[in-house]
C-alpha positions as CSV (number, residue, x, y, z in Angstrom):
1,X,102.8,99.9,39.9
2,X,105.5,99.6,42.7
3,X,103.3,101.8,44.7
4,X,99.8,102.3,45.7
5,X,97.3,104.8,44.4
6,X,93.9,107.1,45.0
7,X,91.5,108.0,43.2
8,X,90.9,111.9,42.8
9,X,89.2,114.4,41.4
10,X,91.3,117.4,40.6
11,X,89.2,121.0,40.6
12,X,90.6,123.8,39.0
13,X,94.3,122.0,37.1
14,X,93.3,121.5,33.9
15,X,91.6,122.2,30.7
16,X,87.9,119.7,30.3
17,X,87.7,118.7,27.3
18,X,86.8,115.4,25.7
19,X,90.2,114.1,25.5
20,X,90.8,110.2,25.2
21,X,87.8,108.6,25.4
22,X,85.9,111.7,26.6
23,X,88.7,111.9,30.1
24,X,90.1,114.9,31.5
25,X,91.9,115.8,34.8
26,X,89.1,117.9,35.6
27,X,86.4,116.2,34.2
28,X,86.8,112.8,34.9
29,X,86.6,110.7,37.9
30,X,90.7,110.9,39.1
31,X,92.8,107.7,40.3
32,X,95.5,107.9,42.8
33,X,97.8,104.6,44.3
34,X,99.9,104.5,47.1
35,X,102.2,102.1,49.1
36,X,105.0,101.7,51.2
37,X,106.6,104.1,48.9
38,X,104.6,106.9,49.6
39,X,104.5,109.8,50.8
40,X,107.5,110.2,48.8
41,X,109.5,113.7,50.0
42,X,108.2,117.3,49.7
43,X,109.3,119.5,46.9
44,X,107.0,122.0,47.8
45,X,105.0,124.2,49.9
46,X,101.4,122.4,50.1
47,X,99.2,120.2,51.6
48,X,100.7,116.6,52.9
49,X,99.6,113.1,53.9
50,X,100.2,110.0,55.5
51,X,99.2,106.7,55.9
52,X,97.7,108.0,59.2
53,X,96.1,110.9,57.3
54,X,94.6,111.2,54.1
55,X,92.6,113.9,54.6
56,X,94.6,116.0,52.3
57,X,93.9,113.7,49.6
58,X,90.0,114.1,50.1
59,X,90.0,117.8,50.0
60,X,91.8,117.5,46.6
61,X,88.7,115.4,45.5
62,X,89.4,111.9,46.0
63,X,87.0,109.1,46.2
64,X,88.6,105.8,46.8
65,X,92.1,104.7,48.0
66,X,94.0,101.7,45.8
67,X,96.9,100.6,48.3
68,X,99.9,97.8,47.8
69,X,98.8,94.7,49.9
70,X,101.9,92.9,49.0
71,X,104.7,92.3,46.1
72,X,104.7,88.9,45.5
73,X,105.2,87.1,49.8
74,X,107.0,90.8,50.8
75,X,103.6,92.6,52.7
76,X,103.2,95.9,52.2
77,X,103.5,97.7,56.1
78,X,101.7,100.9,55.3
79,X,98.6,98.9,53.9
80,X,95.9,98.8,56.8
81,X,97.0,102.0,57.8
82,X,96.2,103.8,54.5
83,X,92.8,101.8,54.2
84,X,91.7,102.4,57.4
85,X,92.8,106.1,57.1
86,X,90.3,106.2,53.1
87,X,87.7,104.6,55.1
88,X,87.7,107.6,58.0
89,X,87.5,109.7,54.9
90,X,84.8,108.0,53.7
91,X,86.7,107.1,50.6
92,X,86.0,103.9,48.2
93,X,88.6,101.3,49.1
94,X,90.9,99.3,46.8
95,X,94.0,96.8,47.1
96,X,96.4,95.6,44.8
97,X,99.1,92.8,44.6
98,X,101.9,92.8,42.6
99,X,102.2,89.0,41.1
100,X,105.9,88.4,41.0
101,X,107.7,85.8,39.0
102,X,109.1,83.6,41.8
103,X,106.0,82.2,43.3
104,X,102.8,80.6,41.7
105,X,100.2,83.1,41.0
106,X,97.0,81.3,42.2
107,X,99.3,81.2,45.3
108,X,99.9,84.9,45.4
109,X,96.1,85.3,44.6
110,X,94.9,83.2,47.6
111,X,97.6,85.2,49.5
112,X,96.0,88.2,48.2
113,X,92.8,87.5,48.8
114,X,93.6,86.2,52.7
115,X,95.7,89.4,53.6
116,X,92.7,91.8,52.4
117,X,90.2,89.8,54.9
118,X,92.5,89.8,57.3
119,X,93.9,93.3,57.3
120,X,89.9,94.4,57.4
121,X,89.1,92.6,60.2
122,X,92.4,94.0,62.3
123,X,92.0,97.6,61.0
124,X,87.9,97.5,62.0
125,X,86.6,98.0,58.5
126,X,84.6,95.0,58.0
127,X,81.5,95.3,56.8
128,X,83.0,97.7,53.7
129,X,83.8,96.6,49.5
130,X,87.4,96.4,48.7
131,X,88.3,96.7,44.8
132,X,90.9,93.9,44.0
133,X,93.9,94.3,41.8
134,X,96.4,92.4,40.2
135,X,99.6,94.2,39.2
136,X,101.5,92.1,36.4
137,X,105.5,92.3,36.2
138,X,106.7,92.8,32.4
139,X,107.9,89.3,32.3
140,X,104.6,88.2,33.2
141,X,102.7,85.2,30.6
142,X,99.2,84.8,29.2
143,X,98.8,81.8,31.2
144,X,100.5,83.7,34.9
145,X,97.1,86.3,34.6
146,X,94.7,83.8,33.7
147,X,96.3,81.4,36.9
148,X,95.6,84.9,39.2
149,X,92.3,85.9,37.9
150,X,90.9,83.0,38.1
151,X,91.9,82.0,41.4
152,X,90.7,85.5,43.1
153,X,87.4,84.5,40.7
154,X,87.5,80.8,42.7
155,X,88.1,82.5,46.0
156,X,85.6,86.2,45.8
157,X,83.4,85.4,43.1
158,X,84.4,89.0,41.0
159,X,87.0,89.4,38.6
160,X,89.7,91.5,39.7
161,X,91.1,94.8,37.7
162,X,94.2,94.1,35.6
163,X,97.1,96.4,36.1
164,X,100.2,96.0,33.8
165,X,103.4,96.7,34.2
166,X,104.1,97.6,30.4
167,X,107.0,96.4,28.4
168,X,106.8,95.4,24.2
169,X,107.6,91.8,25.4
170,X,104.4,91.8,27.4
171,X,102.4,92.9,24.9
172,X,103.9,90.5,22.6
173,X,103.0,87.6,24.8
174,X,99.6,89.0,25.3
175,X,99.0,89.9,21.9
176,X,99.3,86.2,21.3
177,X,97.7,84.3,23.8
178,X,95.1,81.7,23.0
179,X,91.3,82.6,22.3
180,X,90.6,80.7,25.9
181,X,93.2,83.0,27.8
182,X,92.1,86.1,26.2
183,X,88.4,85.1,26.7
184,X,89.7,85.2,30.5
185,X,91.9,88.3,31.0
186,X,89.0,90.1,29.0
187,X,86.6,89.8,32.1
188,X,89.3,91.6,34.3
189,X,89.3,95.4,33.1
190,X,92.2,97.2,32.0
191,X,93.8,99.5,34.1
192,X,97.0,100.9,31.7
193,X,99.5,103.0,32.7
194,X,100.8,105.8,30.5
195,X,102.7,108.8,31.6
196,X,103.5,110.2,28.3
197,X,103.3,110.1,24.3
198,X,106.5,108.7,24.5
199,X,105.4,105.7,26.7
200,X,107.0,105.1,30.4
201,X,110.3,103.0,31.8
202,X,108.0,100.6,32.0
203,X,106.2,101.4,28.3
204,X,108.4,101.0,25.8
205,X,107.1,101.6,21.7
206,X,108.5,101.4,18.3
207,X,105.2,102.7,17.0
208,X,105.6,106.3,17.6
209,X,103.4,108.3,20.3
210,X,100.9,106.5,22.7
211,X,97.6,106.8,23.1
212,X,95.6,105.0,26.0
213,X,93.1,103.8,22.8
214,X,96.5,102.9,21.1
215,X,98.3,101.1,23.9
216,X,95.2,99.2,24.5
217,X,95.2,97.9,21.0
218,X,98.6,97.0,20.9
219,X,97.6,93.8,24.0
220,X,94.5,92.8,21.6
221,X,92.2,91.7,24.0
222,X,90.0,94.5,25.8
223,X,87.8,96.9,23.4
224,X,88.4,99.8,26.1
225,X,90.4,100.5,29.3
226,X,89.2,101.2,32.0
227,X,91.5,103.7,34.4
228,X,94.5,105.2,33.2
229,X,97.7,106.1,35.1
230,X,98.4,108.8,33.9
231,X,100.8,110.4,36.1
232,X,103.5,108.6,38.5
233,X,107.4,109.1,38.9
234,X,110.6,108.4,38.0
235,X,113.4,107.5,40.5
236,X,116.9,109.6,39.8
237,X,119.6,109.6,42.4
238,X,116.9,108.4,45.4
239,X,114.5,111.2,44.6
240,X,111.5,110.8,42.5
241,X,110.6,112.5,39.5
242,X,106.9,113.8,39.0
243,X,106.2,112.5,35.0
244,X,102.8,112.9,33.8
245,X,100.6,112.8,30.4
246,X,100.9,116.3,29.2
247,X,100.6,117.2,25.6
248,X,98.4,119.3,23.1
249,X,95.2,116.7,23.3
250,X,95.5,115.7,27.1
251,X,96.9,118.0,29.4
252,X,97.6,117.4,33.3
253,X,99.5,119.7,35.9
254,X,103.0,118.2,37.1
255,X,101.6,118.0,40.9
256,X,98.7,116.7,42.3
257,X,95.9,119.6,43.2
258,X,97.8,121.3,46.3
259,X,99.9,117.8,47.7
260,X,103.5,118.9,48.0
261,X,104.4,115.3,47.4
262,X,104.8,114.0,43.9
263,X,102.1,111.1,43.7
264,X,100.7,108.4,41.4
265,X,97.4,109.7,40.1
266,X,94.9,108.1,37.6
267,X,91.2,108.8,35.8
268,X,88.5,106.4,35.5
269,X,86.9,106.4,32.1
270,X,83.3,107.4,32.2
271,X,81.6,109.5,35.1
272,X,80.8,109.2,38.9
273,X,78.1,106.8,39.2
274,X,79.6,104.4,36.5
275,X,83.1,104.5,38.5
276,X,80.9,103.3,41.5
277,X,79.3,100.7,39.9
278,X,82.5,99.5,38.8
279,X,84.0,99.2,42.2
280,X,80.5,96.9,43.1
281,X,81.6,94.9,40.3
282,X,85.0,94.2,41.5
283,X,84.9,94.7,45.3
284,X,85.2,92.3,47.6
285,X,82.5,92.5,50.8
286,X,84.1,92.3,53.7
């Protein structure tokens, strides 16, 4: 996730039927993240947004706001605007770091944890839950998650969601961590990210088309996910790309409701009052 996301609901797109684990566009709780990234250009005529103004993204359905706090020391600039800008829209609020290779990652997770307090108290949101999110680079190892989660567990008291930035060596690596790391990345749920049959850059499979059940099987350690990206970008030539889950047995529409930006866009698996008890779980009182 090299951006930062929302989550939406998206009336009128799609078809609502049961889908993967009972998801649809239209059905389902919908996920959006954003960061310093975003708004990426217009291709269309629509609504827009900024980090000023998310209203556009509320009208479209969305509930809570997931934006990039940092990747790895490099802070994200557009992050207390976009929070601040959900919370106007009275919009659950989220935050993610992306755990890079070159620096410890209970350092990164202190790091984390201090810039989200921090940015609160500057923007004037204290007072409010923040969702915490660890973003994991492909190189990333069984015992680089459990160093993170555990730390933002040390510091918060909540487990944070896991986010992953999918590769086969990844899985590998998870697939074969020890009973006692898999006991711990199994209290942070899985956020998976899955744009088509086929996999993503970032998804790459020798076992034919994807599932979110099937991808989550391939790591071996959660029973379920628990948000799905199903939508994001590519990048050709400096312009981004809308690519999306779209086949037969889950379909979504290449743009986000009526946003004339392409955007990162999720669901959360199960229905509104179990998406906001899963914030309280992993929120963060401010």
């Amino acid at each position: 996730m090299k951006k930062l996301c929302i989550l939406l609901i998206i009336p009128l797109l799609c078809h609502c039927g049961g889908g993967f684990g009972g998801t649809s566009v239209t059905g389902s709780p919908s996920v959006v993240n954003v960061s310093g990234w975003d708004p990426k250009e217009v291709q269309r005529s629509g609504d827009r947004y900024s980090q000023h103004d998310v209203s556009a993204l509320r009208r479209n359905g969305g509930q809570a706001l997931i934006a990039r706090s940092a990747k790895g020391p490099l802070l994200d600039d557009k992050f207390g605007d976009f929070l601040k800008s959900a919370d106007r829209e009275s919009m659950m609020l989220g935050a993610y770091h992306f755990v890079t290779m070159d620096q410890d990652p209970a350092a990164q997770a202190d790091s984390f944890v201090s810039r989200v307090r921090a940015t609160a108290r500057a923007k004037g949101i204290s007072g409010k839950k923040v969702l915490l999110v660890g973003d994991f680079d492909t190189n990333s190892t069984p015992d680089r998650l459990v160093k993170f989660i555990e730390r933002v567990h040390q510091r918060t008291g909540i487990y944070p969601v896991t986010y992953l930035e999918n590769s086969d060596g990844l899985r590998s690596r998870l697939r074969n961590a020890s009973p006692e790391q898999k006991r711990v990345i199994r209290r942070s749920p899985y956020w998976l990210a899955l744009y088509g049959p086929g996999g993503t850059e970032r998804t790459m499979s020798r076992s034919g088309a994807l599932t979110p059940d099937k991808l989550t099987e391939l790591y071996d350690i959660w029973g379920s996910w628990s948000m799905w990206q199903y939508g994001g970008v590519t990048w050709e030539n400096g312009r981004s790309q809308p690519k999306h889950y779209n086949t037969s047995s889950w379909r979504s529409p290449t743009y986000y409701g009526s946003l004339a930006h392409p955007l990162e866009r999720n669901v959360f698996k199960g229905d509104d009052r179990a998406l906001r008890a899963f914030w309280e779980r992993h929120s963060i009182s401010l």
